[in-house]
PDB file of N, CA, C, O and CB in Angstrom:
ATOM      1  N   UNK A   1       0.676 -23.735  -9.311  1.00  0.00           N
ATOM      2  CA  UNK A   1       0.193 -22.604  -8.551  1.00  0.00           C
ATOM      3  C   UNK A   1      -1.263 -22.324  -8.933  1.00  0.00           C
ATOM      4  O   UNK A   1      -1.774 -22.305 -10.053  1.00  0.00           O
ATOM      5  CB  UNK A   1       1.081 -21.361  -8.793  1.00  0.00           C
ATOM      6  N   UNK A   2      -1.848 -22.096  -7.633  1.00  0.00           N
ATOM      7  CA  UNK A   2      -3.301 -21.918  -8.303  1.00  0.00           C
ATOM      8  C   UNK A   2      -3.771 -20.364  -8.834  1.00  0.00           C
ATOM      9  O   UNK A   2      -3.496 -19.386  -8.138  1.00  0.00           O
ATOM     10  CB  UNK A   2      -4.424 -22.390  -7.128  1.00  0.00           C
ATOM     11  N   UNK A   3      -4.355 -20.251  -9.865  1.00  0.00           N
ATOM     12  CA  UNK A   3      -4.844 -19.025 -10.708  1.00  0.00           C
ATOM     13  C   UNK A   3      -5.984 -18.752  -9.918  1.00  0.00           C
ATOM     14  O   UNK A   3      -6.954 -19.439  -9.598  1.00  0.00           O
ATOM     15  CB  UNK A   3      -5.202 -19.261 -12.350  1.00  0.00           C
ATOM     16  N   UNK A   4      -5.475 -17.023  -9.562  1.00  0.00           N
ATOM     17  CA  UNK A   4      -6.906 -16.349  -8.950  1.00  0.00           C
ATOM     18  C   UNK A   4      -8.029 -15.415  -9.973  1.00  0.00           C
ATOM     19  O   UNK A   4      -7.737 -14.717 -10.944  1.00  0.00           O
ATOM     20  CB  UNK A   4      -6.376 -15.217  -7.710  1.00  0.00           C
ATOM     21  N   UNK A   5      -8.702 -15.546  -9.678  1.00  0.00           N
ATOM     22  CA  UNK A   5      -9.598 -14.622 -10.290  1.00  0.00           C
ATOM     23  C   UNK A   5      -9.039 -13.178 -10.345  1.00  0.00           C
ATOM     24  O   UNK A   5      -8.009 -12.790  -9.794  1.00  0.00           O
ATOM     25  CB  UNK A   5     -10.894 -14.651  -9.554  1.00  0.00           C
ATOM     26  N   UNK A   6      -9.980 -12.371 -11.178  1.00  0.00           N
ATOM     27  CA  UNK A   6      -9.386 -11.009 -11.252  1.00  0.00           C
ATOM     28  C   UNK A   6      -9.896  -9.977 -10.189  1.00  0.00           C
ATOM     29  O   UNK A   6      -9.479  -8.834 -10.007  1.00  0.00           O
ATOM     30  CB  UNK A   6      -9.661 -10.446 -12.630  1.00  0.00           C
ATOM     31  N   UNK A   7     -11.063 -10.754  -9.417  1.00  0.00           N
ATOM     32  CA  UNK A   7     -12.063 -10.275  -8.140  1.00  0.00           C
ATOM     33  C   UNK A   7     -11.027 -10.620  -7.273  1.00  0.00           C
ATOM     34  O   UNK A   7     -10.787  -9.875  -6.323  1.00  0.00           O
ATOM     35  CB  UNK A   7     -13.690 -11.093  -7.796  1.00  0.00           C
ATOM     36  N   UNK A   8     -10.279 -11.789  -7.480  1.00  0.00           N
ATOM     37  CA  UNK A   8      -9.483 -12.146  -6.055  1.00  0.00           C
ATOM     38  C   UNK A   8      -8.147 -11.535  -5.980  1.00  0.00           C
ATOM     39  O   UNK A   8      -7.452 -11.454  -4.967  1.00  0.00           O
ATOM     40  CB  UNK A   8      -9.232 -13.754  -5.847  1.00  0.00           C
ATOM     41  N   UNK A   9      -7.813 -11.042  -7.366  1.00  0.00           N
ATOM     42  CA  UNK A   9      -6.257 -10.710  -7.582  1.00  0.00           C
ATOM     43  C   UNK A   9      -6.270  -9.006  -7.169  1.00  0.00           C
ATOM     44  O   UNK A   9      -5.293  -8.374  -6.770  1.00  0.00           O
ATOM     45  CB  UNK A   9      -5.660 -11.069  -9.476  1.00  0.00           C
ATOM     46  N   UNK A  10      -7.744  -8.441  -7.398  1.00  0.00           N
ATOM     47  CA  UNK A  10      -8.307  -7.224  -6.939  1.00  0.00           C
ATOM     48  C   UNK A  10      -7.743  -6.877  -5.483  1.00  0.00           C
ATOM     49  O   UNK A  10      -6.800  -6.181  -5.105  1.00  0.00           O
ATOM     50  CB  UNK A  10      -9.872  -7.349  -6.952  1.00  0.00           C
ATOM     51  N   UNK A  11      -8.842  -7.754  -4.726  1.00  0.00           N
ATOM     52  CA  UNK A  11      -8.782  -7.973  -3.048  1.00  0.00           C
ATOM     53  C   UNK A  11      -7.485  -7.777  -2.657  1.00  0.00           C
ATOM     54  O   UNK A  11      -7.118  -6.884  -1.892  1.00  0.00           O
ATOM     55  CB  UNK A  11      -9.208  -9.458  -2.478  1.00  0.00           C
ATOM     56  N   UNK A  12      -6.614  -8.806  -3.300  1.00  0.00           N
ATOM     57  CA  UNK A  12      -5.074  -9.075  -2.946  1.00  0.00           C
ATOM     58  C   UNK A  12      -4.873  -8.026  -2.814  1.00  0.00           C
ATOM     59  O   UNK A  12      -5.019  -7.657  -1.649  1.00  0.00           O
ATOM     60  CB  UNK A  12      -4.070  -9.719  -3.789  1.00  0.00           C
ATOM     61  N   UNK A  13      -4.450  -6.950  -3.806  1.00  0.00           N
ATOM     62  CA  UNK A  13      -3.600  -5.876  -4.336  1.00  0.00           C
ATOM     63  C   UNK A  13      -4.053  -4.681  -3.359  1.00  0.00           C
ATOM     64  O   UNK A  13      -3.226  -3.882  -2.920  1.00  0.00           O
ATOM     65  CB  UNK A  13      -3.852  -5.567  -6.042  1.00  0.00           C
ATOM     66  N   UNK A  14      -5.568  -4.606  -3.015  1.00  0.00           N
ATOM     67  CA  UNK A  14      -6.025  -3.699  -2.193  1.00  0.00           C
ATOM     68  C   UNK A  14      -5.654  -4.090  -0.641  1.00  0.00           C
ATOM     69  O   UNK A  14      -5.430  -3.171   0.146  1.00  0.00           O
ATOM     70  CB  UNK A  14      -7.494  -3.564  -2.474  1.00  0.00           C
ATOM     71  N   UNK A  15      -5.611  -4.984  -0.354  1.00  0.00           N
ATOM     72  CA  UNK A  15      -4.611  -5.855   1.177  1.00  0.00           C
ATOM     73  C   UNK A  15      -3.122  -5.229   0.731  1.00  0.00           C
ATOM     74  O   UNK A  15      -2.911  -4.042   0.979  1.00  0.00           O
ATOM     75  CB  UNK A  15      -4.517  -8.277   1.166  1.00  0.00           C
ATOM     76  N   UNK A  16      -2.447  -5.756   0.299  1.00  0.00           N
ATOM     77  CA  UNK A  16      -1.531  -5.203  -0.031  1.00  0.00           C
ATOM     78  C   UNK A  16      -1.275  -3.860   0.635  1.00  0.00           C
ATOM     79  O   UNK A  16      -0.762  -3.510   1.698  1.00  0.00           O
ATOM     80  CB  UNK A  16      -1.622  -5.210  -1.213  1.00  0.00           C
ATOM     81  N   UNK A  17      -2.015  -3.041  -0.750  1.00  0.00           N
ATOM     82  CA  UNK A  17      -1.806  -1.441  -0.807  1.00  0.00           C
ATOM     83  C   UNK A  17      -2.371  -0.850   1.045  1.00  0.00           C
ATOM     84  O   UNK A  17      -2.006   0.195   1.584  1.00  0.00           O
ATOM     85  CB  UNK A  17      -3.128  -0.644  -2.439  1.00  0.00           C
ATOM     86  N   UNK A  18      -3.085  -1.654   1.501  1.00  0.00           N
ATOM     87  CA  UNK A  18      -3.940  -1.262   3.115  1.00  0.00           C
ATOM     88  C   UNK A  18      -2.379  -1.759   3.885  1.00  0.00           C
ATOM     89  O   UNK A  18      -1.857  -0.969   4.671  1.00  0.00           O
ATOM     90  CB  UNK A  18      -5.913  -2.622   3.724  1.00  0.00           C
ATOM     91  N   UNK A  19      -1.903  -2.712   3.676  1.00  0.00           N
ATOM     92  CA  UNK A  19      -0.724  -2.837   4.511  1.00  0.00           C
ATOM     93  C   UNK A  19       0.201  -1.560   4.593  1.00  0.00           C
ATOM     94  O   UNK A  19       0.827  -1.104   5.550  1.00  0.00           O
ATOM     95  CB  UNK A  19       0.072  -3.992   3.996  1.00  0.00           C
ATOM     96  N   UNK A  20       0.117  -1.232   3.600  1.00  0.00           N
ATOM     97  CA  UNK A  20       0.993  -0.297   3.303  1.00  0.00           C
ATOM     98  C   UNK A  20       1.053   1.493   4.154  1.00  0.00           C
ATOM     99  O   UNK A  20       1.903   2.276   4.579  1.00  0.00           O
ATOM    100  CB  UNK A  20       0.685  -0.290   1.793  1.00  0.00           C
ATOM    101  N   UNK A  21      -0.698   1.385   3.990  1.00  0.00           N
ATOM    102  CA  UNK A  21      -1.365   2.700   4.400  1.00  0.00           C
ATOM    103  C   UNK A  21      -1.072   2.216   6.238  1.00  0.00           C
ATOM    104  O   UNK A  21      -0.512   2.784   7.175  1.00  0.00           O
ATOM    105  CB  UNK A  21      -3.426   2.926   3.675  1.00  0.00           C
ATOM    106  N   UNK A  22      -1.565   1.302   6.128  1.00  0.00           N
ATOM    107  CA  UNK A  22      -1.172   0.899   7.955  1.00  0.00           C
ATOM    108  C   UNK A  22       0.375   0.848   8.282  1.00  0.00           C
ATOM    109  O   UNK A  22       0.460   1.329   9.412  1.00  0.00           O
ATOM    110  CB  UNK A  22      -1.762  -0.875   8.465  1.00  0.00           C
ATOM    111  N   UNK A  23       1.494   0.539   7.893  1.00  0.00           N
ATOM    112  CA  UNK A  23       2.618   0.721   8.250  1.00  0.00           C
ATOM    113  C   UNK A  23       2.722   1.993   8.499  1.00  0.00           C
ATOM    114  O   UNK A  23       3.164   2.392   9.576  1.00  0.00           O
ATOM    115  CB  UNK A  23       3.440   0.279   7.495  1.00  0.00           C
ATOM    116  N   UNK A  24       2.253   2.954   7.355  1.00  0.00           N
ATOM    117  CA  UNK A  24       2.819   4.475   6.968  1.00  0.00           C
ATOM    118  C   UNK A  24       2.305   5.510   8.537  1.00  0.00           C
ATOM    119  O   UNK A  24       2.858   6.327   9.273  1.00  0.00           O
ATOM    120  CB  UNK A  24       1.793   5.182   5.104  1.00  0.00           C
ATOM    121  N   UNK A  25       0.639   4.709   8.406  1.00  0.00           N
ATOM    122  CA  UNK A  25       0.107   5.776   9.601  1.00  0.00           C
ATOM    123  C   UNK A  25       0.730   5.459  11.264  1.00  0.00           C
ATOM    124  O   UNK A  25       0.977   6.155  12.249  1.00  0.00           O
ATOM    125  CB  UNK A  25      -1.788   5.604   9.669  1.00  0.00           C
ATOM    126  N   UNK A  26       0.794   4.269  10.980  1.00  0.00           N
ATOM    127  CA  UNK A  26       1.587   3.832  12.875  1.00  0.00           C
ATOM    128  C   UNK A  26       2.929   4.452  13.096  1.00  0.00           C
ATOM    129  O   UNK A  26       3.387   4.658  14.219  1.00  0.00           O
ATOM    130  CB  UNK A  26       2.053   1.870  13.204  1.00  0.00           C
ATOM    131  N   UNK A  27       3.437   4.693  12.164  1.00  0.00           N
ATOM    132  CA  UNK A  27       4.833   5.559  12.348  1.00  0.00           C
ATOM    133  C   UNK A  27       5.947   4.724  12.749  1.00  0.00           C
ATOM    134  O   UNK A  27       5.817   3.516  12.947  1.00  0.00           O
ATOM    135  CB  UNK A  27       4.731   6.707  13.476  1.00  0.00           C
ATOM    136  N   UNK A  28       7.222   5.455  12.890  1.00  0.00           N
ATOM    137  CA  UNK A  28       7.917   5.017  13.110  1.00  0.00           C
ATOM    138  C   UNK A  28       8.357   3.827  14.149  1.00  0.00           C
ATOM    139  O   UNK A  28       8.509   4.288  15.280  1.00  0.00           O
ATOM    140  CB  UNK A  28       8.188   5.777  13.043  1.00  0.00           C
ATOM    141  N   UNK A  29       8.587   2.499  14.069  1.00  0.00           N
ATOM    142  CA  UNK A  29       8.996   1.920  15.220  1.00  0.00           C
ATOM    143  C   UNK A  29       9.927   1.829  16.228  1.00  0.00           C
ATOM    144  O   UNK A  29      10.943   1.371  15.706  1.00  0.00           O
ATOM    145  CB  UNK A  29       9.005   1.256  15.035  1.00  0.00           C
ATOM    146  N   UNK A  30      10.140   2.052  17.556  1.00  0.00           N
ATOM    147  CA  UNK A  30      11.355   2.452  18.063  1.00  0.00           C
ATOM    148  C   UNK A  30      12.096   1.718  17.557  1.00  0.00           C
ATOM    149  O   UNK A  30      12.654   2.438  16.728  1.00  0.00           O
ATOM    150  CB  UNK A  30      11.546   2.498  19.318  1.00  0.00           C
ATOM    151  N   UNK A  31      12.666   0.383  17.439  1.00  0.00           N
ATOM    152  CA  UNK A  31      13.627  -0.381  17.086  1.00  0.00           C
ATOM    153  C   UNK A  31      14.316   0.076  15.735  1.00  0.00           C
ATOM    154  O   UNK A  31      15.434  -0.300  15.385  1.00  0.00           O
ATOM    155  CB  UNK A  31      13.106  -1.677  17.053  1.00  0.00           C
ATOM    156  N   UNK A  32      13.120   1.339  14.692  1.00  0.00           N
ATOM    157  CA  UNK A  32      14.089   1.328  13.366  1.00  0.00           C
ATOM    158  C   UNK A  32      15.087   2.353  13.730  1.00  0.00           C
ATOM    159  O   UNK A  32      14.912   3.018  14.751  1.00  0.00           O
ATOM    160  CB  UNK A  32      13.310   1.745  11.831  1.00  0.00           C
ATOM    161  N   UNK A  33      16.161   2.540  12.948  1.00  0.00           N
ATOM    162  CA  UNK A  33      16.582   3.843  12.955  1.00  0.00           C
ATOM    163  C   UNK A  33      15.784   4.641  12.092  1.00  0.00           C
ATOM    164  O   UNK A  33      14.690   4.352  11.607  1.00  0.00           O
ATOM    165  CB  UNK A  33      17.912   3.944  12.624  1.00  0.00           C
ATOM    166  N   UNK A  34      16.584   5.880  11.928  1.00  0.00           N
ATOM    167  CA  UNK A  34      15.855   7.117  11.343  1.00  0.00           C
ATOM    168  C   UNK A  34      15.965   6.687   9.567  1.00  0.00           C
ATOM    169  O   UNK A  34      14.970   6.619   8.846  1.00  0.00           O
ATOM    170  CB  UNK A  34      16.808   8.843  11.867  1.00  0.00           C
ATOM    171  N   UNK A  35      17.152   6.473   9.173  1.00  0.00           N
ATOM    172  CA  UNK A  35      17.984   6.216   7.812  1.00  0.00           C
ATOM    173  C   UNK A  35      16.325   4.958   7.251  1.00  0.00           C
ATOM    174  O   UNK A  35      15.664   5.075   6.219  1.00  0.00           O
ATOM    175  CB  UNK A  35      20.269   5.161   8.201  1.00  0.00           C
ATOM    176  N   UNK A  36      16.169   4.112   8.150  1.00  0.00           N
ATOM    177  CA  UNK A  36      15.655   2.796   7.871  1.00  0.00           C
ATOM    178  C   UNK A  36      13.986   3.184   7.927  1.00  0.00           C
ATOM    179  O   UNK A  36      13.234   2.446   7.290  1.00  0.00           O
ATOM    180  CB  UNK A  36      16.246   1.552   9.078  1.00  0.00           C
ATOM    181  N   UNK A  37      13.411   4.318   8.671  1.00  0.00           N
ATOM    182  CA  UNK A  37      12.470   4.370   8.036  1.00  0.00           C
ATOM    183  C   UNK A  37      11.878   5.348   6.966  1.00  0.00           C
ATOM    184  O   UNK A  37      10.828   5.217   6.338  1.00  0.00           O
ATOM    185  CB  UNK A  37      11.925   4.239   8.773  1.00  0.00           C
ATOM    186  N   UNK A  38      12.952   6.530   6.893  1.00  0.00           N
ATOM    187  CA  UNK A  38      12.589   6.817   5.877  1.00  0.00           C
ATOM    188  C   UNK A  38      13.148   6.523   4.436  1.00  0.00           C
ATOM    189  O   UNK A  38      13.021   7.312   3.499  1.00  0.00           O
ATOM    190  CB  UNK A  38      12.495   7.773   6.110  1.00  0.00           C
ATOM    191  N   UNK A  39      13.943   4.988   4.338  1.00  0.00           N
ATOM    192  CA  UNK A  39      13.831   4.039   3.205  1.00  0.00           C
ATOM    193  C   UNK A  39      12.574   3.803   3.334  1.00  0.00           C
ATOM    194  O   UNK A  39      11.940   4.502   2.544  1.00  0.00           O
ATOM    195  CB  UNK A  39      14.675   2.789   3.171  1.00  0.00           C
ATOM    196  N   UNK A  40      11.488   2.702   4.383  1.00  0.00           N
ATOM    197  CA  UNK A  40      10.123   2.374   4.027  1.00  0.00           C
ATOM    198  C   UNK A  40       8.961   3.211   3.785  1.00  0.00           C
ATOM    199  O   UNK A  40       7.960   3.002   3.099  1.00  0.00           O
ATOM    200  CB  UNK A  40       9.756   1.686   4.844  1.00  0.00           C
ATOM    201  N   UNK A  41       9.265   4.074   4.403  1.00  0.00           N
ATOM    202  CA  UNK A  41       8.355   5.255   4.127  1.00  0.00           C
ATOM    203  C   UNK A  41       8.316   5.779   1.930  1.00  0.00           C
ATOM    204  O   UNK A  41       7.324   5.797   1.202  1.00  0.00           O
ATOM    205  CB  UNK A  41       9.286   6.802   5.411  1.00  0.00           C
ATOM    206  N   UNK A  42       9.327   6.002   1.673  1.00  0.00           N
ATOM    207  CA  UNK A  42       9.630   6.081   0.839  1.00  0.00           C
ATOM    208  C   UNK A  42       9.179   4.805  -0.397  1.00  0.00           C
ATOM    209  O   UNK A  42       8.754   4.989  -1.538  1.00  0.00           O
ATOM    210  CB  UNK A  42      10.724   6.378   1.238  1.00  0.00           C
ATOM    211  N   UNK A  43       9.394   3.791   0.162  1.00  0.00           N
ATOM    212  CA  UNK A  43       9.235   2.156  -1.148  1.00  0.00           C
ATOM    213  C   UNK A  43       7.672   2.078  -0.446  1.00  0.00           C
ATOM    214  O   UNK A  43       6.853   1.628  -1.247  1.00  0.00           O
ATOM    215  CB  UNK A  43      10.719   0.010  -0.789  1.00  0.00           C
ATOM    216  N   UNK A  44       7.155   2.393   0.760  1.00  0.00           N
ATOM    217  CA  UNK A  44       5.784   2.466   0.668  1.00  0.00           C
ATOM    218  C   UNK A  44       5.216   3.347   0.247  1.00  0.00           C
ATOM    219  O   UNK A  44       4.273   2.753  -0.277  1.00  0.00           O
ATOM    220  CB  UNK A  44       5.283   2.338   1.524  1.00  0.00           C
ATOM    221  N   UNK A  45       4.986   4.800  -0.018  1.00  0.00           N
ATOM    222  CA  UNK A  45       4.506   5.351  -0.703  1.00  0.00           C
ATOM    223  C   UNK A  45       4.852   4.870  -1.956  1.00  0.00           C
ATOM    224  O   UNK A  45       4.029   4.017  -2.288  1.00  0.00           O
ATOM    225  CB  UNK A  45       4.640   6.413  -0.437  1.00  0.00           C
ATOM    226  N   UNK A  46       5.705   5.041  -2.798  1.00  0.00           N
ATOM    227  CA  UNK A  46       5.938   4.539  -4.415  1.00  0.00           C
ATOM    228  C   UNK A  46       5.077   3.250  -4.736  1.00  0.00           C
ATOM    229  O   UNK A  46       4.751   2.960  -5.887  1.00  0.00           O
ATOM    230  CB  UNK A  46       7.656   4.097  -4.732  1.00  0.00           C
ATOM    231  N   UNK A  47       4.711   2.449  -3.546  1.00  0.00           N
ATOM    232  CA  UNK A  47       4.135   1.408  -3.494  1.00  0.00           C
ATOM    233  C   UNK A  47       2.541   1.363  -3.814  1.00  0.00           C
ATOM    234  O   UNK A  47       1.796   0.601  -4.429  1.00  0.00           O
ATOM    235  CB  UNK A  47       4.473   0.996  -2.341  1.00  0.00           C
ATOM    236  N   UNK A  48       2.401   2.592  -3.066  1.00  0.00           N
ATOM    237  CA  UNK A  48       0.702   3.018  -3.531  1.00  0.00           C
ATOM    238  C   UNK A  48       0.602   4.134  -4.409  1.00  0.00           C
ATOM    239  O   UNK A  48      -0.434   4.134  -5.073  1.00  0.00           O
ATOM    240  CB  UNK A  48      -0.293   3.499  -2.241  1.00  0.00           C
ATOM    241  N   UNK A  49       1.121   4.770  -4.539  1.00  0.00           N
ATOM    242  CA  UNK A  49       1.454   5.607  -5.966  1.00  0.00           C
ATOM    243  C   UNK A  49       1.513   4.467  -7.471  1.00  0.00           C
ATOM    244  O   UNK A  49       1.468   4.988  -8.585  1.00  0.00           O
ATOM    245  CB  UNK A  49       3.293   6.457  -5.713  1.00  0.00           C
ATOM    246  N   UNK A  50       1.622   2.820  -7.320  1.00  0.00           N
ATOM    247  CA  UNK A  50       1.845   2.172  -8.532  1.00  0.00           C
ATOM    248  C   UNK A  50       0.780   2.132  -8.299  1.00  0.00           C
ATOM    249  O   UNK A  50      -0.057   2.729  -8.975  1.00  0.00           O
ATOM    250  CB  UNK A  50       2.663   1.104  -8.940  1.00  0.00           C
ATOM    251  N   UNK A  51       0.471   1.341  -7.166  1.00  0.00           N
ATOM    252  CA  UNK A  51      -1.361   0.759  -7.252  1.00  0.00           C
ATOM    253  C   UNK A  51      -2.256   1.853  -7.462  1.00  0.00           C
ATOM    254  O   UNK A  51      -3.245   1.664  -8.170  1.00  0.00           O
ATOM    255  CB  UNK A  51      -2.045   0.015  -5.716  1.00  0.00           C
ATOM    256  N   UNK A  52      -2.017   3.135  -6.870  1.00  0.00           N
ATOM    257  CA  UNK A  52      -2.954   4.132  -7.381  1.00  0.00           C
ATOM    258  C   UNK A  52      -3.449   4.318  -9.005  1.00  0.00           C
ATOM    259  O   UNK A  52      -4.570   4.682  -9.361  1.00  0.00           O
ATOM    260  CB  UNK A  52      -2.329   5.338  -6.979  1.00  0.00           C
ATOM    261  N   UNK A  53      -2.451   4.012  -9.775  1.00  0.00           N
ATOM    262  CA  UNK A  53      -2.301   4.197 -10.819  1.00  0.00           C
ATOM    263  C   UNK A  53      -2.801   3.242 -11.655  1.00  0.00           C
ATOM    264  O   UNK A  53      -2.951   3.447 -12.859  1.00  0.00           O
ATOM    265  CB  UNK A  53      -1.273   4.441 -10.930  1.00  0.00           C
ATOM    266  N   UNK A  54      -3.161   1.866 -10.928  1.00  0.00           N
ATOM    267  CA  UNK A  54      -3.944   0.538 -12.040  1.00  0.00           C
ATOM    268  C   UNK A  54      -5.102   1.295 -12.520  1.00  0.00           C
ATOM    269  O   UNK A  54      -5.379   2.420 -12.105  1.00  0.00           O
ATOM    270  CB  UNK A  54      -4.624  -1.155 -11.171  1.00  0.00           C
ATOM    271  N   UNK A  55      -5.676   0.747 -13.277  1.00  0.00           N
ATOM    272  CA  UNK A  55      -7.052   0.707 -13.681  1.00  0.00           C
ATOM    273  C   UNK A  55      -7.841  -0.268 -13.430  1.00  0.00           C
ATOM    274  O   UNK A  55      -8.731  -0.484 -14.252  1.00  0.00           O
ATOM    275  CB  UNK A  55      -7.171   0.825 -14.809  1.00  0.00           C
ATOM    276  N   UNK A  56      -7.735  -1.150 -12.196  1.00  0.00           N
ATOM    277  CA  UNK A  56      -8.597  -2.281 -11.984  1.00  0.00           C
ATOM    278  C   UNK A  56      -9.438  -2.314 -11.005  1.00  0.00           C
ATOM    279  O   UNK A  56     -10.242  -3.184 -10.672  1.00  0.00           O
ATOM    280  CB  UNK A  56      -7.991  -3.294 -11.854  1.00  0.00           C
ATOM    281  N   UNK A  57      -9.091  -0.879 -10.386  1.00  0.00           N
ATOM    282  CA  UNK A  57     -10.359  -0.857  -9.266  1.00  0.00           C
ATOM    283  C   UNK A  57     -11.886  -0.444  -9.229  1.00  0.00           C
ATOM    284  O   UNK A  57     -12.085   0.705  -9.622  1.00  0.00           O
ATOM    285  CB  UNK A  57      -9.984  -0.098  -8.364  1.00  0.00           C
ATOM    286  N   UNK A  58     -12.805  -1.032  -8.903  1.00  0.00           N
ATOM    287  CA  UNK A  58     -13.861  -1.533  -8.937  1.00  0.00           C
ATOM    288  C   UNK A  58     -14.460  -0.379  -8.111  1.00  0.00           C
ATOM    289  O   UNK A  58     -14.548   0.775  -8.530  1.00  0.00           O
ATOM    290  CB  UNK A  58     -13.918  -2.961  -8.518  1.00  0.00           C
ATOM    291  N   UNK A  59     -14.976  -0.916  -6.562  1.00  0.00           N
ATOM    292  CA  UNK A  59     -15.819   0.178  -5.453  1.00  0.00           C
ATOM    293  C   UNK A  59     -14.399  -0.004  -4.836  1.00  0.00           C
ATOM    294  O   UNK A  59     -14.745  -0.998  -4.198  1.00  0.00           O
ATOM    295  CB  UNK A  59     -17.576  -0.323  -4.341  1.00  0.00           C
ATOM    296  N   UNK A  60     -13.682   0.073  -4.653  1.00  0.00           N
ATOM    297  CA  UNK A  60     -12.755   0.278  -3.536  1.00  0.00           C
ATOM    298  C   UNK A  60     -12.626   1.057  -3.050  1.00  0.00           C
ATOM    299  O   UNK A  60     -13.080   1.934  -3.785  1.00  0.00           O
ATOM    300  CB  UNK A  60     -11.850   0.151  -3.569  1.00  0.00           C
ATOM    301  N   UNK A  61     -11.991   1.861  -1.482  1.00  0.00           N
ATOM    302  CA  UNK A  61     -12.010   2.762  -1.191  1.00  0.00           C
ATOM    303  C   UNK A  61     -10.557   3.645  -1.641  1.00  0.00           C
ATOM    304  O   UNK A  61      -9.450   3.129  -1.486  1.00  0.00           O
ATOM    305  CB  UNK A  61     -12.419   2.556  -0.010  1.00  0.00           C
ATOM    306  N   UNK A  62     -10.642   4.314  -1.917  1.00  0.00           N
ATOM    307  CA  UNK A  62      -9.050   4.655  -2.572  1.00  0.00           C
ATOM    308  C   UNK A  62      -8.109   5.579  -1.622  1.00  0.00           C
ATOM    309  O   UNK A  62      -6.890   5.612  -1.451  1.00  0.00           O
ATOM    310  CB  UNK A  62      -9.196   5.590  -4.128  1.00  0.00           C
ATOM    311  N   UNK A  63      -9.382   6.444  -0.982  1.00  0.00           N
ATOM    312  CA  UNK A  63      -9.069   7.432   0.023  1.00  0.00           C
ATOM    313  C   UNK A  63      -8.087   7.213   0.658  1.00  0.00           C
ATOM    314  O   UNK A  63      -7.203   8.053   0.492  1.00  0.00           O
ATOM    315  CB  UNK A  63      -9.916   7.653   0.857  1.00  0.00           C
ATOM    316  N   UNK A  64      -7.829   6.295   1.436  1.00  0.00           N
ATOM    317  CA  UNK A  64      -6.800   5.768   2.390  1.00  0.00           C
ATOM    318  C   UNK A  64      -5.724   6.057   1.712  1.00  0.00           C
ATOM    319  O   UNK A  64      -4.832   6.787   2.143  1.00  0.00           O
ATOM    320  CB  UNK A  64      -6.845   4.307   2.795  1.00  0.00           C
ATOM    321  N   UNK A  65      -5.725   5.354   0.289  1.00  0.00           N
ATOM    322  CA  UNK A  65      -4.282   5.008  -0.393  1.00  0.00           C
ATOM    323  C   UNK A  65      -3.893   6.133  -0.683  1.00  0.00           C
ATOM    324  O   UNK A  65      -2.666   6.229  -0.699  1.00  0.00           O
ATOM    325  CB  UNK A  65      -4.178   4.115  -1.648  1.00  0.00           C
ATOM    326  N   UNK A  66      -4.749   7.526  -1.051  1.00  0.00           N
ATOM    327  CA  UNK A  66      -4.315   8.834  -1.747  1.00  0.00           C
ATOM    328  C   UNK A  66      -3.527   9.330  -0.502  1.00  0.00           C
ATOM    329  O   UNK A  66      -2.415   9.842  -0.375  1.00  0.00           O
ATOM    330  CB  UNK A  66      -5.646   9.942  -2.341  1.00  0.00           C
ATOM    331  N   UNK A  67      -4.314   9.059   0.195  1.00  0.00           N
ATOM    332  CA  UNK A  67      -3.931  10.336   1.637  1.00  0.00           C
ATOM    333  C   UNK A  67      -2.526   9.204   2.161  1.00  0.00           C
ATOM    334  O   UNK A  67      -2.929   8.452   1.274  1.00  0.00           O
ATOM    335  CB  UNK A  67      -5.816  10.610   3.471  1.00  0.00           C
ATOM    336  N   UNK A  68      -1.782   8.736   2.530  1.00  0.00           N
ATOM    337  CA  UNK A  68      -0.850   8.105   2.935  1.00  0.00           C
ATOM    338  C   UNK A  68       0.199   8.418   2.174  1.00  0.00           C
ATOM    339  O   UNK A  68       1.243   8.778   2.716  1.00  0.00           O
ATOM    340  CB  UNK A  68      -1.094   6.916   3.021  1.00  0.00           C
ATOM    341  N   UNK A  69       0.071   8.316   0.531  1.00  0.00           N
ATOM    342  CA  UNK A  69       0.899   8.254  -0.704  1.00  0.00           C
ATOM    343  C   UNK A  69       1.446   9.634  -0.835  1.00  0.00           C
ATOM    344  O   UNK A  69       2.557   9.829  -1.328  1.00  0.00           O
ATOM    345  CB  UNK A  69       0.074   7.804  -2.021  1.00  0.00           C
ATOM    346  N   UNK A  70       0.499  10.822  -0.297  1.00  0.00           N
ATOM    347  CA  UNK A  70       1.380  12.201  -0.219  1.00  0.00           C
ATOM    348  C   UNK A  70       2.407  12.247   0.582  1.00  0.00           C
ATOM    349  O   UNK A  70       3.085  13.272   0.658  1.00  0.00           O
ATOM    350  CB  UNK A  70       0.683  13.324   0.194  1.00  0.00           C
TER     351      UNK A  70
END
């Protein structure tokens, strides 16, 4: 497996955590039920609540991740 940098393992984690903020803000999809999204709603916030919490961020924008994670 190839080893990323800590610039690239950065990027990753902030993709990641943006997936996350983008699921949360588009809302619900008709196809979920109710039960099913507020499981993801739920493992996505906790999701950026961990990453909020690294110490590896650099200039990133964080804003997104705070405001979604409430």
């Amino acid at each position: 497996m190839l080893e990323l940098t800590t610039e690239q393992q950065v990027a990753k984690d902030y993709s990641a955590a943006m997936d996350s903020v983008t699921l949360l803000n588009a809302g619900k999809p008709e196809d979920m039920t109710d039960a099913e999204w507020t499981d993801t709603v739920a493992r996505n916030k906790e999701h950026l609540k961990i990453m909020l919490a690294k110490d590896f961020w650099t200039n990133e924008n964080l804003a997104p991740l705070q405001a979604a994670a409430q």
